[in-house]
py3Dmol code that shows the C-alpha trace and the ligand (Angstrom):
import py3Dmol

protein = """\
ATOM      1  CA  UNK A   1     151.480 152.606 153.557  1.00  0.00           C
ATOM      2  CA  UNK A   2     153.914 151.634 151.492  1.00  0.00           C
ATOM      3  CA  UNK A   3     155.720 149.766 148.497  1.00  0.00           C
ATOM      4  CA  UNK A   4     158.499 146.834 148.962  1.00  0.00           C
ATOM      5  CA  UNK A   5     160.531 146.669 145.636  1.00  0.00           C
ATOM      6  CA  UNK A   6     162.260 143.399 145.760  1.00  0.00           C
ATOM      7  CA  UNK A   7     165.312 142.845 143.076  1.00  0.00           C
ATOM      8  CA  UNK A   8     165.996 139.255 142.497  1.00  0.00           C
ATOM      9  CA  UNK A   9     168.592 139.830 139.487  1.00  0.00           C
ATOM     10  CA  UNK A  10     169.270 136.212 138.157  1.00  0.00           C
ATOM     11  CA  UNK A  11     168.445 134.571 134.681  1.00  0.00           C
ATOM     12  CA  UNK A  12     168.286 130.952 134.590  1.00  0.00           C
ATOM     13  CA  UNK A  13     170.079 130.427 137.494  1.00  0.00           C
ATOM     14  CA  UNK A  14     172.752 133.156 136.291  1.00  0.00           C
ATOM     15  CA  UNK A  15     173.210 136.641 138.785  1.00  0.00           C
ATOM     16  CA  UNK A  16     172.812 139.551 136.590  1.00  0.00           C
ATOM     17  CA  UNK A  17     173.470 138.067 133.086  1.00  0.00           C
ATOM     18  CA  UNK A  18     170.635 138.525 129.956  1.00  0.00           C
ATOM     19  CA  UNK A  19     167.319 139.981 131.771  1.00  0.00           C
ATOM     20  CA  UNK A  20     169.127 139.201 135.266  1.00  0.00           C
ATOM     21  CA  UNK A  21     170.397 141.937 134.736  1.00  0.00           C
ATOM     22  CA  UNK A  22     167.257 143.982 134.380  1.00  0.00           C
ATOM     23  CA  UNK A  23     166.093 144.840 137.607  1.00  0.00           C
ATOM     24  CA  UNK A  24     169.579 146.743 138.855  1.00  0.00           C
ATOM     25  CA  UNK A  25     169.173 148.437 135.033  1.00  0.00           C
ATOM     26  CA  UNK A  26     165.395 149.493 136.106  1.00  0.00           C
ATOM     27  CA  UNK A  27     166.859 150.652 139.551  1.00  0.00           C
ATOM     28  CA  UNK A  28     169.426 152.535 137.938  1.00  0.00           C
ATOM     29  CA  UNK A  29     166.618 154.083 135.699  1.00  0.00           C
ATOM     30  CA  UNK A  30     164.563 155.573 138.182  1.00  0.00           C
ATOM     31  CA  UNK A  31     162.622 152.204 138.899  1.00  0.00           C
ATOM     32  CA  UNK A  32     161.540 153.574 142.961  1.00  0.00           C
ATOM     33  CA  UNK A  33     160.693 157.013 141.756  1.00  0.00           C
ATOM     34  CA  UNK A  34     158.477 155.644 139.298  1.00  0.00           C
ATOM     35  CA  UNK A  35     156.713 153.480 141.491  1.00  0.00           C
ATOM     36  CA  UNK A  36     156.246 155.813 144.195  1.00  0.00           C
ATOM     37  CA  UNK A  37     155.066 158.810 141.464  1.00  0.00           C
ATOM     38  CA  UNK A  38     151.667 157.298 143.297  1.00  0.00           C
ATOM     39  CA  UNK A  39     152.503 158.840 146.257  1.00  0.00           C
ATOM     40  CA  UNK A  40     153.748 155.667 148.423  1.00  0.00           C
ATOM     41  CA  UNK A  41     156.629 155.510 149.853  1.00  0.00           C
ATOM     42  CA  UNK A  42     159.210 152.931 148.476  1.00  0.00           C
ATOM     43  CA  UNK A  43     161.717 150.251 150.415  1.00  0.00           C
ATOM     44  CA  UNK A  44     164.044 148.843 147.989  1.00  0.00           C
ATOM     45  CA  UNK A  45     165.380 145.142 148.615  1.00  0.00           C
ATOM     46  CA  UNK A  46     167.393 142.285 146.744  1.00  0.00           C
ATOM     47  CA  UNK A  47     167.398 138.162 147.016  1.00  0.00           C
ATOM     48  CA  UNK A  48     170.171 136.835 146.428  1.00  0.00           C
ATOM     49  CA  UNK A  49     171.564 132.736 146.283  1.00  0.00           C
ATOM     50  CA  UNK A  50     173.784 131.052 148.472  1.00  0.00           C
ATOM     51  CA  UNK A  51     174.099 128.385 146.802  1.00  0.00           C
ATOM     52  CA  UNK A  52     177.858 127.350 146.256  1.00  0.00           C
ATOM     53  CA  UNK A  53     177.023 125.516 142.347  1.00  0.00           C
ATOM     54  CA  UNK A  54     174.429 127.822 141.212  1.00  0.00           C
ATOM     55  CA  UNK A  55     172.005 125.170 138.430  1.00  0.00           C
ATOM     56  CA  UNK A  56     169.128 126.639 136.623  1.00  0.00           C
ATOM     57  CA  UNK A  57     166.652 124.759 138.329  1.00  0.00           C
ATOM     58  CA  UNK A  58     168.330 124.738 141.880  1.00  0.00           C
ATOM     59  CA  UNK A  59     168.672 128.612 142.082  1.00  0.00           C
ATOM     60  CA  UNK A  60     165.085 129.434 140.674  1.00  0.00           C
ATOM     61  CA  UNK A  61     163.526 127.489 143.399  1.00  0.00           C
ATOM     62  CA  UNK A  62     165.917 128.366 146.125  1.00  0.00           C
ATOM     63  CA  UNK A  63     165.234 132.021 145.196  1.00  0.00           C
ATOM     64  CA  UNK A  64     161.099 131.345 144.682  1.00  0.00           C
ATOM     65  CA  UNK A  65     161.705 130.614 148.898  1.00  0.00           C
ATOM     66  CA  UNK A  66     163.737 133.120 150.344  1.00  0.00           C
ATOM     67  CA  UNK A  67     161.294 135.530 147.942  1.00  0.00           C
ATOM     68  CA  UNK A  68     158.665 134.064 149.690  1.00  0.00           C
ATOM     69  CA  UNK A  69     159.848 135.370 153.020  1.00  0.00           C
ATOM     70  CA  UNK A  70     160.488 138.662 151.892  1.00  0.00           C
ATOM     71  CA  UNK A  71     157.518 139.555 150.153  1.00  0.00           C
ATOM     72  CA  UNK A  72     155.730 138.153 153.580  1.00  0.00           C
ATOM     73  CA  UNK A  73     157.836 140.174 155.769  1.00  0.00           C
ATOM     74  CA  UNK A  74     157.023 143.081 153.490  1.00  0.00           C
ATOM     75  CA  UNK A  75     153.050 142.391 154.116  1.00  0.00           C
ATOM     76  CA  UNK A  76     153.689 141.847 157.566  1.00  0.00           C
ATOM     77  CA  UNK A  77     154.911 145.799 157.606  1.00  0.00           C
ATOM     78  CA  UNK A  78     152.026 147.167 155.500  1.00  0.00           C
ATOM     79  CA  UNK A  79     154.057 147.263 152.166  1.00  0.00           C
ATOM     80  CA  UNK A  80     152.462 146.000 148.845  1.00  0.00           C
ATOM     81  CA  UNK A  81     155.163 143.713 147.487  1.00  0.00           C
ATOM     82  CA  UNK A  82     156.905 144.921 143.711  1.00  0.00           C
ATOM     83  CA  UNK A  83     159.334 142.583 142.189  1.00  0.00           C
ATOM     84  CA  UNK A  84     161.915 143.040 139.740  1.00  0.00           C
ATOM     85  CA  UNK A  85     162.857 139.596 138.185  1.00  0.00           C
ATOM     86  CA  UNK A  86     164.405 138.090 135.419  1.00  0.00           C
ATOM     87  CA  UNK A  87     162.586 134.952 135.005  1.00  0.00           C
ATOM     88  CA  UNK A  88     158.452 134.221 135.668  1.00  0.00           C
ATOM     89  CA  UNK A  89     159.293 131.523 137.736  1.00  0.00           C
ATOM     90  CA  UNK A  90     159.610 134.682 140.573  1.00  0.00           C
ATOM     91  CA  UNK A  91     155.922 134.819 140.608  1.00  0.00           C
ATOM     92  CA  UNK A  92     155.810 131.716 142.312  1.00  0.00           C
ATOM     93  CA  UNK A  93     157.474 133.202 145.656  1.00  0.00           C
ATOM     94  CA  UNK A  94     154.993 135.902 145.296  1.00  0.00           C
ATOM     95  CA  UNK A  95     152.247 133.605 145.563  1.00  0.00           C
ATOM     96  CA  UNK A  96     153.543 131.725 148.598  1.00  0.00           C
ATOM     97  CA  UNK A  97     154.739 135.372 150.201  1.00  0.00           C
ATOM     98  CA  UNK A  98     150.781 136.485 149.525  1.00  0.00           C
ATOM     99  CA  UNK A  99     149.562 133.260 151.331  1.00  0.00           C
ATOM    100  CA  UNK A 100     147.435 134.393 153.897  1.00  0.00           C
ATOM    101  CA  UNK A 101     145.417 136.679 151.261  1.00  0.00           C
ATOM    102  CA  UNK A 102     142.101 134.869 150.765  1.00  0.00           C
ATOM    103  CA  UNK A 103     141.288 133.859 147.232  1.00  0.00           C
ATOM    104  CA  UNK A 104     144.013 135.288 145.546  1.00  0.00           C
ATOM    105  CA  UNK A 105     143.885 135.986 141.441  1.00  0.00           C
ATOM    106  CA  UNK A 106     146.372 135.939 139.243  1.00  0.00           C
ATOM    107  CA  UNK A 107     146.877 137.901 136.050  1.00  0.00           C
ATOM    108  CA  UNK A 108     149.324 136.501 133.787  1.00  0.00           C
ATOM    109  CA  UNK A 109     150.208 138.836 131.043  1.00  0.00           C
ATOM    110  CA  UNK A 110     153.052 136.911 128.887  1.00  0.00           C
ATOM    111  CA  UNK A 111     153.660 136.352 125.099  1.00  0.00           C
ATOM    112  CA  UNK A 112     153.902 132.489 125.905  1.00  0.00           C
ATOM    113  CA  UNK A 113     151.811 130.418 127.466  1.00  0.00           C
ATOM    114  CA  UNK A 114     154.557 129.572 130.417  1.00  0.00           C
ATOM    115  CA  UNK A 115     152.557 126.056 130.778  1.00  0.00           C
ATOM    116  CA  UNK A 116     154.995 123.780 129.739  1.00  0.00           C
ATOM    117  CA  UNK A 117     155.803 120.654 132.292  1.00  0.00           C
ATOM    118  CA  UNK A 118     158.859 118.720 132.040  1.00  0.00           C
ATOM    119  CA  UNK A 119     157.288 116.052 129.804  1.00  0.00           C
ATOM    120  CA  UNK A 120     155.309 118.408 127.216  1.00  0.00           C
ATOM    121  CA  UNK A 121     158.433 120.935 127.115  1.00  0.00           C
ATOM    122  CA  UNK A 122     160.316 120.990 123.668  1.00  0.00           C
ATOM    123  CA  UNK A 123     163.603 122.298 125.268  1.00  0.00           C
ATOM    124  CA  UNK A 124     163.402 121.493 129.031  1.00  0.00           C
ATOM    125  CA  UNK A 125     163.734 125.449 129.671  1.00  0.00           C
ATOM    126  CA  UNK A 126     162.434 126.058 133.000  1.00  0.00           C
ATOM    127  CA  UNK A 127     161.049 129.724 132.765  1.00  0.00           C
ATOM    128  CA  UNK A 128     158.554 128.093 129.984  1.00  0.00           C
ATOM    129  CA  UNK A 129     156.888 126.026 132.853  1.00  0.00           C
ATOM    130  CA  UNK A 130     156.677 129.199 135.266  1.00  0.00           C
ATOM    131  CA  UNK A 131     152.589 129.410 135.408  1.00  0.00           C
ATOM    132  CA  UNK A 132     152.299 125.377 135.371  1.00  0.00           C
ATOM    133  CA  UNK A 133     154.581 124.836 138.527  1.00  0.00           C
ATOM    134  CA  UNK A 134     152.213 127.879 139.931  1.00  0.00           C
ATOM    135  CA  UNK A 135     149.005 125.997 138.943  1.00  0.00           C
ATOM    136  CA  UNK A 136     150.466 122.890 140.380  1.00  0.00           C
ATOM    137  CA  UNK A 137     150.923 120.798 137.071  1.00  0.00           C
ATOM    138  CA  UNK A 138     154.758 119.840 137.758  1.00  0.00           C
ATOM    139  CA  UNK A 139     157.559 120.895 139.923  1.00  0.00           C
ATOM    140  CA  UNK A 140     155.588 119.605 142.960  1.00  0.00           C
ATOM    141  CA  UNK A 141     158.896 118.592 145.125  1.00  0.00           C
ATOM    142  CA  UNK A 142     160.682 121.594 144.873  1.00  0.00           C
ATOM    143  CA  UNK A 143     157.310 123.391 145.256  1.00  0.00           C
ATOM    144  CA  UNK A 144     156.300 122.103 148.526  1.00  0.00           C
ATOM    145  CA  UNK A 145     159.564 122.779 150.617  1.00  0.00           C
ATOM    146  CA  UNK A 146     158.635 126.430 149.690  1.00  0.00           C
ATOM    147  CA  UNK A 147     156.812 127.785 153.219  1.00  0.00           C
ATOM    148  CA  UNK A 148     153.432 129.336 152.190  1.00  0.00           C
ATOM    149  CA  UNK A 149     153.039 127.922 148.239  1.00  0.00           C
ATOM    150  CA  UNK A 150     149.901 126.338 147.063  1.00  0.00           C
ATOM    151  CA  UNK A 151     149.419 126.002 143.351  1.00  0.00           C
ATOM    152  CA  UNK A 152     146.288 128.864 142.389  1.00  0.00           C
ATOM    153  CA  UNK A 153     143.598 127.224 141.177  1.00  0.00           C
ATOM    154  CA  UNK A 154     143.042 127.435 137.037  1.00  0.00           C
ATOM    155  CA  UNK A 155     139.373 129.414 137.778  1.00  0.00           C
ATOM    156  CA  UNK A 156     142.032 131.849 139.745  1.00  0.00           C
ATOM    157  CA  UNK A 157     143.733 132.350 136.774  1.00  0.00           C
ATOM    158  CA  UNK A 158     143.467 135.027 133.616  1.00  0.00           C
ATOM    159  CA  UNK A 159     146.125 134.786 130.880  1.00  0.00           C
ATOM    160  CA  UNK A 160     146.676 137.641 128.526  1.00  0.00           C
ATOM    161  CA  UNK A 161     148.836 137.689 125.648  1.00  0.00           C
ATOM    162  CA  UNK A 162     150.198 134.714 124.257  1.00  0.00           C
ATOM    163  CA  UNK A 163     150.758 134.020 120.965  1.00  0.00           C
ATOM    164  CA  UNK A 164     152.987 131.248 121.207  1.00  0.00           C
ATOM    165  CA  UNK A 165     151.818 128.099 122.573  1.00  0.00           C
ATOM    166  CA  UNK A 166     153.852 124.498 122.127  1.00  0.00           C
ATOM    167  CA  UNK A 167     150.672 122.042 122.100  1.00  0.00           C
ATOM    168  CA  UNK A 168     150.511 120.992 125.277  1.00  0.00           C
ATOM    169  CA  UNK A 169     150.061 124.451 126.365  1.00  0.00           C
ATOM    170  CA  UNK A 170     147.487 124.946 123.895  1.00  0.00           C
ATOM    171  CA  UNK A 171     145.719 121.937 125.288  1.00  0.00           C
ATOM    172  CA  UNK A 172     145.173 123.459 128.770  1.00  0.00           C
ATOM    173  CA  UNK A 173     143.881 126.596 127.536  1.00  0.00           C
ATOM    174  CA  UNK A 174     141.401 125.289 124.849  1.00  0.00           C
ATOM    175  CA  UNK A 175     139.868 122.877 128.066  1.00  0.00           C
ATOM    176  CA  UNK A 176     138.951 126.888 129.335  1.00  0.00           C
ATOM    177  CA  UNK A 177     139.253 125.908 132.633  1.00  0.00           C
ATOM    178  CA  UNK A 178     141.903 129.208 132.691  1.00  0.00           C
ATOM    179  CA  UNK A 179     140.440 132.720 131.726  1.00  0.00           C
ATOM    180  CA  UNK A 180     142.351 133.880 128.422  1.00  0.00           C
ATOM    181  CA  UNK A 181     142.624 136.139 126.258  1.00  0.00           C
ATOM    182  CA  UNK A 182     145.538 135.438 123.163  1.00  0.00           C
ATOM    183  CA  UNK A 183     147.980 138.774 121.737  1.00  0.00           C
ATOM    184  CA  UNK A 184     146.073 139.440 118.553  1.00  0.00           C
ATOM    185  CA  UNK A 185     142.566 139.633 120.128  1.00  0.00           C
ATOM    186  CA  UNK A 186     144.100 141.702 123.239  1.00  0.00           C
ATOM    187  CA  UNK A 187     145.859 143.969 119.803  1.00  0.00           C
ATOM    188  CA  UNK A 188     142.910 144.246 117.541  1.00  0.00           C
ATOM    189  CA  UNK A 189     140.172 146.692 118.112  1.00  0.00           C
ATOM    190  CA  UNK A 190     138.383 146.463 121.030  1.00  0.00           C
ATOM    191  CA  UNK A 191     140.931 144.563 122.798  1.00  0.00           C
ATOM    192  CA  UNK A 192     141.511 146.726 125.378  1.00  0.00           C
ATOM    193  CA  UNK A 193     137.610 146.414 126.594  1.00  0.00           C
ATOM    194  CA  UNK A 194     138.047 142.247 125.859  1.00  0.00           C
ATOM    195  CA  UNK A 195     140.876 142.426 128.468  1.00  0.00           C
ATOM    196  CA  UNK A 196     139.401 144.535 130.931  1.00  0.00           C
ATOM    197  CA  UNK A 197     136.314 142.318 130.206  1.00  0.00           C
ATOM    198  CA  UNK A 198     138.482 139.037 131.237  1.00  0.00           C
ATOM    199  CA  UNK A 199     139.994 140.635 134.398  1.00  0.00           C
ATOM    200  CA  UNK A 200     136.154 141.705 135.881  1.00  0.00           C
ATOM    201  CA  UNK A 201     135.176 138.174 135.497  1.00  0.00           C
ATOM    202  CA  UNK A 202     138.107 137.032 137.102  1.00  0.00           C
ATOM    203  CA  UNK A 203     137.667 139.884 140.081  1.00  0.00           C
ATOM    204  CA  UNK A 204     133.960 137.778 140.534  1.00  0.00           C
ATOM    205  CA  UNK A 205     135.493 134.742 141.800  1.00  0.00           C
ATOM    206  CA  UNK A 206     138.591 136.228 143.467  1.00  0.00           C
ATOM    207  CA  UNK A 207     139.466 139.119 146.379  1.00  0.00           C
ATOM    208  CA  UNK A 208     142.766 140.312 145.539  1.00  0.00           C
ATOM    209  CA  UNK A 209     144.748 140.170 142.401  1.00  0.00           C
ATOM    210  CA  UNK A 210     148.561 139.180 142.127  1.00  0.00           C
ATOM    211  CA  UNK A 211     149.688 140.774 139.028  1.00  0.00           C
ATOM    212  CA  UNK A 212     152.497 138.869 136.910  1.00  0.00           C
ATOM    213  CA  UNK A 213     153.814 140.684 133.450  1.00  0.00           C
ATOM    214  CA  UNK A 214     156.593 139.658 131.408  1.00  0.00           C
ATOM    215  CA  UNK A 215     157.414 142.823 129.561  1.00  0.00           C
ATOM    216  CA  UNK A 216     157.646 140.024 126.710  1.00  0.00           C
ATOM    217  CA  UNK A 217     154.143 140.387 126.236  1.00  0.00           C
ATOM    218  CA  UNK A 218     154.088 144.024 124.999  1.00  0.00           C
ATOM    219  CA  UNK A 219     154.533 143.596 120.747  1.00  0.00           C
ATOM    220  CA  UNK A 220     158.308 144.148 119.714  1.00  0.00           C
ATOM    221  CA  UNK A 221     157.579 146.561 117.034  1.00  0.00           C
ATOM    222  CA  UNK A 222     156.521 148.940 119.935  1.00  0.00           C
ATOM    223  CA  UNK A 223     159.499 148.583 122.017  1.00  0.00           C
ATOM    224  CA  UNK A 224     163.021 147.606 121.522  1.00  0.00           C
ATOM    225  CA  UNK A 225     162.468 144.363 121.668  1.00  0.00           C
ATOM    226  CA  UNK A 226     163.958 141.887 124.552  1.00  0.00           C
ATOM    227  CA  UNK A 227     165.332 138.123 123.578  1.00  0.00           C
ATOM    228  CA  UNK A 228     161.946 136.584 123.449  1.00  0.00           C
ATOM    229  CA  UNK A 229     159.320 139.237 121.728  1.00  0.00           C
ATOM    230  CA  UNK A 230     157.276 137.835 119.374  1.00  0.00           C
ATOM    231  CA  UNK A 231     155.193 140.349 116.590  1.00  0.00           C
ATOM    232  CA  UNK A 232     151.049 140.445 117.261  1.00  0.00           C
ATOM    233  CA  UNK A 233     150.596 141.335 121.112  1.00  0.00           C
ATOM    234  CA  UNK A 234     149.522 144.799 122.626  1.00  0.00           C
ATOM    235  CA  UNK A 235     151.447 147.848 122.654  1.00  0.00           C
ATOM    236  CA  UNK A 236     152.980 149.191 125.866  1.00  0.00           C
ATOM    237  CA  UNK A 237     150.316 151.824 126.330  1.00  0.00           C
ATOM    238  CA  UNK A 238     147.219 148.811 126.384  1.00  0.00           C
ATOM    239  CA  UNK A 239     149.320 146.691 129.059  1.00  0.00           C
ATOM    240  CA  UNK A 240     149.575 149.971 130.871  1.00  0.00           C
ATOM    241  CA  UNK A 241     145.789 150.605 130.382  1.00  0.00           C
ATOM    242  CA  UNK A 242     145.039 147.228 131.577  1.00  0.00           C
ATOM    243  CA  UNK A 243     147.286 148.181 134.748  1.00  0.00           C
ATOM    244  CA  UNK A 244     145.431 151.380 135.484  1.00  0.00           C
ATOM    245  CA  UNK A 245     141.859 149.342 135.316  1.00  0.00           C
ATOM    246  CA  UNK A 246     143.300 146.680 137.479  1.00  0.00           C
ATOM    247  CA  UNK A 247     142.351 149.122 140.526  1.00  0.00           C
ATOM    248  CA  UNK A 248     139.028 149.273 139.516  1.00  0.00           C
ATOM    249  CA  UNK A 249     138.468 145.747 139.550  1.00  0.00           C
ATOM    250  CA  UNK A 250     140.048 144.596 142.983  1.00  0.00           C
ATOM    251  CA  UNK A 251     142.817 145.466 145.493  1.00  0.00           C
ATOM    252  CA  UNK A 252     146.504 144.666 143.928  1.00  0.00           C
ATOM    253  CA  UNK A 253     148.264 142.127 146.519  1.00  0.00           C
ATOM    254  CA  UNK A 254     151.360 141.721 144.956  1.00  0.00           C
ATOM    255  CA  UNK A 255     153.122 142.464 141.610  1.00  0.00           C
ATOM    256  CA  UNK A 256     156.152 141.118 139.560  1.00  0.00           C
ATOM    257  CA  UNK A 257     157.618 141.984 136.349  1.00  0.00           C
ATOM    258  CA  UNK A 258     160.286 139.956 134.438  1.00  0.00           C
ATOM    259  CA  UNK A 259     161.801 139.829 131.275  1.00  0.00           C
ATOM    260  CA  UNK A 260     163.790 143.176 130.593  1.00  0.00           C
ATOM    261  CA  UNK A 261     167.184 142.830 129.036  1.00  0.00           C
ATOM    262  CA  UNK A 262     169.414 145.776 129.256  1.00  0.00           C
ATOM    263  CA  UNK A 263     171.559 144.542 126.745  1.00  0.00           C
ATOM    264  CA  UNK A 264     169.105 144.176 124.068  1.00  0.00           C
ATOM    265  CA  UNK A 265     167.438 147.861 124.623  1.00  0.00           C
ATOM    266  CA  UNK A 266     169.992 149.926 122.415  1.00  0.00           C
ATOM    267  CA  UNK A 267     166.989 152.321 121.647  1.00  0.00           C
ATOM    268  CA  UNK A 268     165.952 152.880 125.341  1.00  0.00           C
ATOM    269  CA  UNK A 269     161.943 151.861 124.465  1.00  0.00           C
ATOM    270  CA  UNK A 270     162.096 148.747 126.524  1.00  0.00           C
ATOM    271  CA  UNK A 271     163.405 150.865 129.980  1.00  0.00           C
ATOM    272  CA  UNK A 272     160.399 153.587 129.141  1.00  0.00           C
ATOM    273  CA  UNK A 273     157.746 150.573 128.780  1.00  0.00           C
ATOM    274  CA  UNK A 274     159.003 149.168 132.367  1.00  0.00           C
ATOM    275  CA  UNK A 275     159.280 152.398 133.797  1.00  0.00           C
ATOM    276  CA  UNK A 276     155.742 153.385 132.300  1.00  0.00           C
ATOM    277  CA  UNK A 277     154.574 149.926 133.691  1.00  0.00           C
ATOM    278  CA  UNK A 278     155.932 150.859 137.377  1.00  0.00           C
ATOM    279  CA  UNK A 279     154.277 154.440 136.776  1.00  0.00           C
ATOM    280  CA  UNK A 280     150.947 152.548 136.438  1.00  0.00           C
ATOM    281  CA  UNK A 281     151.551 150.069 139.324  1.00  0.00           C
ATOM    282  CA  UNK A 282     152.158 152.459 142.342  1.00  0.00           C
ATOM    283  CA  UNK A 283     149.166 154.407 140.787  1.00  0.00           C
ATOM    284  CA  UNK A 284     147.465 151.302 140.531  1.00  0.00           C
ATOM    285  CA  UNK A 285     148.142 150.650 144.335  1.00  0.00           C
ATOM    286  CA  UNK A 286     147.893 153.673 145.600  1.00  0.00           C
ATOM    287  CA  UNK A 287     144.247 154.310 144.240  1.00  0.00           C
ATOM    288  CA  UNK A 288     143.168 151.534 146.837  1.00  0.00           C
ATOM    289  CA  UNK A 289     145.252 152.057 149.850  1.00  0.00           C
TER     290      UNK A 289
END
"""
ligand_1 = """\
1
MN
Mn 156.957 134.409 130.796
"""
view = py3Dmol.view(width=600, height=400)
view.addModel(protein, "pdb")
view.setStyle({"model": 0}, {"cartoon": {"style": "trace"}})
view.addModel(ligand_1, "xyz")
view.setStyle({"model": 1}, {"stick": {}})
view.zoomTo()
view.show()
């Protein structure tokens, strides 16, 4: 009975620079004492590369692996999986550590769509591709050398958040094969009952729910504001609602957070969002141990 939180403090292939180096910031915050305010106990780890000429793409994948294995050693021992990340592209080790749970959902709470593929993306930037390579729309080489991974299918899926899309991501979610739910419907009134709406139809089709939330997806004008907030999504206290009705709806499996930038938090509001967001998490899990 207990909580794994795995740091894997790189950006873009870079150790600890921009939100790489969020999740030692979070652990220097109190990150294990909020997650374990639900009353589990907490066992802190950290991935790090080996690779001698660290590339963007190279070290996200390497690191998607060897998080693979830890979050599945961390099931193995009883302990619900909570990772710190910089980048999204960390939920895809999740997914292949949480192999063996049957029908596995995913909750993707994010600002951007994160659907990109190398041929629809305007800038090539891998983080912006993080839920395609985990829906199996590109990446597939990389992808398959990782023990465990196989992409979640798109009725498997909810996204919550986004607000902006590059047209091929727009594409995919307009064909509705996804579950979604865009920023400025989650923000307006009666958003929070829309997105607790989309994660109980998701909970039909699925057993067990792998949360994903880049803290990007919380509006800027409600928190400090990390390098890629965009104005219209939901304050920190919705995503944090949405958290705490995630128990309701179905056992949490795994979790991981990205996109906190130390750096860019001058104020302190982006730390108390994440650490609010942990709060909710290891309540979250604890409600259904
Ligand atoms: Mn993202």
């Amino acid at each position: 009975m207990s909580l794994a939180l795995i740091r894997v403090p790189y950006d873009s292939g870079q150790r600890e620079q921009r939100q790489g180096a969020g999740p030692d910031a979070l652990a220097r915050a109190g990150a294990a004492d909020a997650l374990g305010s639900g009353g589990l106990d907490v066992v802190p780890a950290r991935i790090e590369t080996d690779l001698p000429f660290p590339t963007e793409t190279t070290v996200a994948f390497e690191l998607a692996g060897k998080l693979g294995g830890e979050v599945a050693r961390a099931r193995r021992s009883g302990a619900t999986p909570v990772v710190l990340a910089g980048n999204c592209l960390t939920a895809v080790g999740v997914l292949a550590g949480l192999a063996e749970v049957p029908r596995l959902g995913l909750v993707w709470l994010d600002a951007h769509g994160d659907l990109n593929t190398p041929e629809t993306s305007p800038t090539g930037y891998l983080d912006g591709m993080a839920l395609a390579v985990a829906t199996g729309r590109c990446w597939t080489g990389p992808t398959r050398r990782i023990p465990g991974f196989a992409p979640v299918a798109d009725g498997h899926v909810a996204h919550l958040g986004a607000r902006a899309l590059d047209p091929g991501e727009r594409t995919i979610l307009e064909a509705g094969t996804m579950a979604h739910l865009d920023g400025r419907s989650w923000a307006a009134d009666g958003g929070d009952a829309r997105a607790a709406e989309t994660v109980h139809a998701l909970a039909e089709r699925v057993d067990a729910l792998h949360l994903h939330l880049d803290l990007d997806v919380q509006d800027p004008a409600r928190t400090g504001g990390g390098p890629e907030t965009l104005p219209g999504g939901p304050g920190p206290a919705q995503v944090q609602r949405l958290i705490a009705n995630l128990a309701d709806v179905a056992p949490l499996a795994g979790v991981s957070m990205a996109g906190y930038a130390p750096d860019r938090d001058r104020s302190g509001t982006d730390t108390r969002a994440a650490l609010a967001a942990l709060r909710a998490v290891g309540h979250a899990i604890a409600a259904r141990r």
